[in-house]
N, C-alpha and C positions, 0 to 999 in steps of 0.2 A: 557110842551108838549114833548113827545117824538123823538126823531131825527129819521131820516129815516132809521139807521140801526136798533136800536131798534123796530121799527116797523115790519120791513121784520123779526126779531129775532122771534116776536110776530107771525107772519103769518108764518113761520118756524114752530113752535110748536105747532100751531094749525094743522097743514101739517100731519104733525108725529101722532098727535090723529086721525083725523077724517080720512085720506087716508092712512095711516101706520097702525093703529089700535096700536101702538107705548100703555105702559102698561104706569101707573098714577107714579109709579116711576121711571121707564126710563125718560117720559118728567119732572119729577122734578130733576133729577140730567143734562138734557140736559139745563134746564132752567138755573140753577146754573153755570154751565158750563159756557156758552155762556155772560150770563151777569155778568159773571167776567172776560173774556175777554174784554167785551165792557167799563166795569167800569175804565180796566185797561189802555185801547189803549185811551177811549177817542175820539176813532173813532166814525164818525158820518155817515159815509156816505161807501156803499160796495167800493168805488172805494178808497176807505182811507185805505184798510187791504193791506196793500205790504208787500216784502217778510222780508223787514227790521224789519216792524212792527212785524211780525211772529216771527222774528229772535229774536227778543228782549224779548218779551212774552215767549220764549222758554225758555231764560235765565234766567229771574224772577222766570218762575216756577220751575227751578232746582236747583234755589238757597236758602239760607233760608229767611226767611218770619218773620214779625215780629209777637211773640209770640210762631215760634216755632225756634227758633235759634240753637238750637242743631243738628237738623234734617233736612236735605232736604225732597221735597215731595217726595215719591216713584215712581218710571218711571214708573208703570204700572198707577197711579194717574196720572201723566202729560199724557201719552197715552190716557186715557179717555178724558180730556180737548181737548187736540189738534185731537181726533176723530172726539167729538160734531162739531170744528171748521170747520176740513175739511168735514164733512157731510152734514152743513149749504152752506159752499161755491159752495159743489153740487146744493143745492139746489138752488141757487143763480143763478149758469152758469144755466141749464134747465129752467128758465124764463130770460132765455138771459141779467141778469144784469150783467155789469159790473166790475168785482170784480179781484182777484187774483186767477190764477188756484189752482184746491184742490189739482191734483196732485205734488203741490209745496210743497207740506205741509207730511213731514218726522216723521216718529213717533221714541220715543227714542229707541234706543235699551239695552236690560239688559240679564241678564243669564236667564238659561232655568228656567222654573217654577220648583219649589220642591211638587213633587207630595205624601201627606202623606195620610198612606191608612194603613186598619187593616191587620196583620197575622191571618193565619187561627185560629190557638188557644186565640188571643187575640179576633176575632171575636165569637169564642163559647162562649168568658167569657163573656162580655159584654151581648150575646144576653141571655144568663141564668141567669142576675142579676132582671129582675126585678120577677121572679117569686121566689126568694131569700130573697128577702125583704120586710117590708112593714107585712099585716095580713092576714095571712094565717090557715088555720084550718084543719083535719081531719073528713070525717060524721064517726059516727062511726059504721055506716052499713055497708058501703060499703068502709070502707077505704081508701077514696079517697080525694087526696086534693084538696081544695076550694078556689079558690085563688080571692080576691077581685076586683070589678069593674077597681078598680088603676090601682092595678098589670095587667091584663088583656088589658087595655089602653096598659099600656106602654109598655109591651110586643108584641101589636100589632104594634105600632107604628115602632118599631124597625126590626120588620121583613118586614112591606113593605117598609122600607128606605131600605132594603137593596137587598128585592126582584126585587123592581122596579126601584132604583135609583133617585127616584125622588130627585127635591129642597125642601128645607124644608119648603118654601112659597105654592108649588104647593100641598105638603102632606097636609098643615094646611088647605089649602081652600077645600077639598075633602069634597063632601058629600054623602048620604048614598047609594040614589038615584044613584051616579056615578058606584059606586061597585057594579057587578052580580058576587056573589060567585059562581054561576054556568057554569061559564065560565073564564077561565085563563085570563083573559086580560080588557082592559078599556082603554078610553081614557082619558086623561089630557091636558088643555090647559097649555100651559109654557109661556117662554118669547117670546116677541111679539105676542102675542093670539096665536103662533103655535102650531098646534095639534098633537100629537102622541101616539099610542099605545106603552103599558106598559102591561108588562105579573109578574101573581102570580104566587110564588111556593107553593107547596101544605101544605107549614109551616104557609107561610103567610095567607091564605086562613082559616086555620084553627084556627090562631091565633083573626084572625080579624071579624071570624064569632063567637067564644066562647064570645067575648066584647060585639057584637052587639046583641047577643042573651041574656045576660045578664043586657045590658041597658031597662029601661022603660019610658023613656023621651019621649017628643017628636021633639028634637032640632033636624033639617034637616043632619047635621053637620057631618061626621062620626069619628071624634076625638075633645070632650071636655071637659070643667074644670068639676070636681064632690068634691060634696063636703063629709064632714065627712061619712055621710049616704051615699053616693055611689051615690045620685041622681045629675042631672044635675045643675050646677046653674042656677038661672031662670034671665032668658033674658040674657043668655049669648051665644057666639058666638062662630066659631070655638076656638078651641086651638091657640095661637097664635104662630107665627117663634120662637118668643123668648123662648117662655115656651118649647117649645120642644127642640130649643139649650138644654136648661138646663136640659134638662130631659136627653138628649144625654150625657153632661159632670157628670152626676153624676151616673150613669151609668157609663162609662169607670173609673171613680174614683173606685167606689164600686168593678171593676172588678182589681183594681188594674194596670192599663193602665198608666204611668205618663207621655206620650207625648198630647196634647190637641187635644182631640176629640169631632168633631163637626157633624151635620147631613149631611154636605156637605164630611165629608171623611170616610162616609157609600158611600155617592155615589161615590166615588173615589173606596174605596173596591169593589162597585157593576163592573164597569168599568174593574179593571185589573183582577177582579175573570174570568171576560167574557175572556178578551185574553188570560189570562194565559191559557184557558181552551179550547183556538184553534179557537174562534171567530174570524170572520173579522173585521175589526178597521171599514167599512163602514159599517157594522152592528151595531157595539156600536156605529159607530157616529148617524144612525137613532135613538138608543133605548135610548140614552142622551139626544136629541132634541138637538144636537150643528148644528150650521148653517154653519161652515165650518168646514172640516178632519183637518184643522192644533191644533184648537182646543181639538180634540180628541188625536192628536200625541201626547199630552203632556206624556198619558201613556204608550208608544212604549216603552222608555227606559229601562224600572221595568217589562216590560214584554213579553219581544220578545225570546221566547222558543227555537226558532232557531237557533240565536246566540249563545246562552247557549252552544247549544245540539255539534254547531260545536266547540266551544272551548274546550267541554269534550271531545270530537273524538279527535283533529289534536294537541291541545297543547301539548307539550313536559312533560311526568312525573317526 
């Protein structure tokens, strides 16, 4: 039978789906989360979490763990843990139980985040590899090259990663029905079902309408697997996260790129192209979907034009 913190853990995560709208892996990592602290304390009951408790659990998690002895967890990993906990204990205090204040509950502190993102020229290699490779032909009427379903994919793929910034979860779930070529923009649900508008450039737009014009399927889906013949696989689903990771890192390979590049530092590229180019950081933090500005400061540092402009005027030659 379960003890009564587990229980309220239960009624926690059920909180977070049905009145949070909280997404199906957010609450599987809040689950994980949460019932390894419980696994670990041994606490049974809200009024058992003290700050000793906390204190202690802190330790553990910054220390090594058996099977990974080399390594401590990473602070940003224990921040996630001690999140879930302090967001439970809110949820806790708001039905008047018992428990330990959240705001007792200190998240570690580490250096700044390393923000890595394409250079312009590294950004035109990459986006001109997939029409490089792969099977390509000449008509011979008109001269003109013909470049396969694939290539066309993967071409499209990489211009709205980096038109729109999307995640590469919210690209994969896209479908056709979402996209009006006839109009610069669309909505995407992101994390936590929030919605935002996301704007095409007119590369992307053209890229993405040459694939769609070219498929004959009928899968909803507007990026998926095809096979040798260029048709869809049958009963098959979006493209998944993973396939397009890899589509991204082979791609930067081909482009001769040797730092690791991933779909997530297209959207980082998307982000600092915006400031470097005189955006508001509270404009890219709407066009990101980030829930707080601190979030978005990560890329102030790599892109604050001002700073620059005064150390060229006033430093000494």
């Amino acid at each position: 039978m379960p003890s009564k913190l587990e229980q309220l853990v239960t009624e926690f995560l059920e909180h977070l789906e049905i009145e949070k709208g909280r997404a199906q892996n957010t609450l599987r990592n809040y689950d994980f989360y949460l019932h390894r602290f419980v696994d670990w304390s041994g606490v049974t009951t809200p009024a058992g979490i003290t700050q000793d408790v906390v204190r202690q659990y802190r330790l553990w998690l910054n220390r090594a763990l058996p099977g990974r002895e080399e390594a401590t967890m990473k602070k940003n990993t224990q921040n996630f843990h001690l999140v879930a906990l302090r967001n439970f204990l809110k949820y806790l205090a708001r039905r008047d139980i018992k428990t330990l204040a959240p705001e007792k509950i200190e998240l570690a502190k580490f250096d700044a985040r390393h923000v890595e993102f394409l250079e312009a020229d590294e950004l035109e290699r990459i986006l001109a590899v997939p029409l490089d490779v792969g099977r390509r032909r000449k008509d011979r009427r008109t001269r003109e090259r013909i470049y396969s379903l694939v290539q066309l994919r993967d071409k499209a793929i990489l211009e709205l990663l980096f038109s729109t910034g999307l995640r590469v979860a919210e690209l994969s779930g896209l479908t056709i029905e979402q996209i009006n070529l006839k109009r610069d923009e669309f909505t995407v649900k992101g994390k936590g079902g929030k919605r935002r508008v996301v704007f095409l450039t007119d590369e992307a737009k053209r890229w993405v309408k040459a694939y769609l014009d070219k498929r004959t399927d009928l899968s909803p889906y507007l990026f998926v697997s095809h096979d040798a013949a260029g048709d869809a696989r049958e009963d098959s689903g979006p493209l998944t996260p993973r396939s397009i990771q890899r589509l991204v890192e082979k791609c930067a390979k081909a482009a001769g790129i040797t730092k690791r590049i991933t779909p997530h530092v297209l959207r980082h590229t998307y982000a600092t192209t915006l400031l470097r180019n005189g955006a508001d950081i509270r404009s890219v933090q709407a066009m990101l979907g980030h829930s707080s500005i601190t979030t978005t400061q990560i890329y102030t540092h790599v892109t604050d034009k001002t700073l620059r402009e005064v150390h060229k005027k006033f430093h000494r030659k």
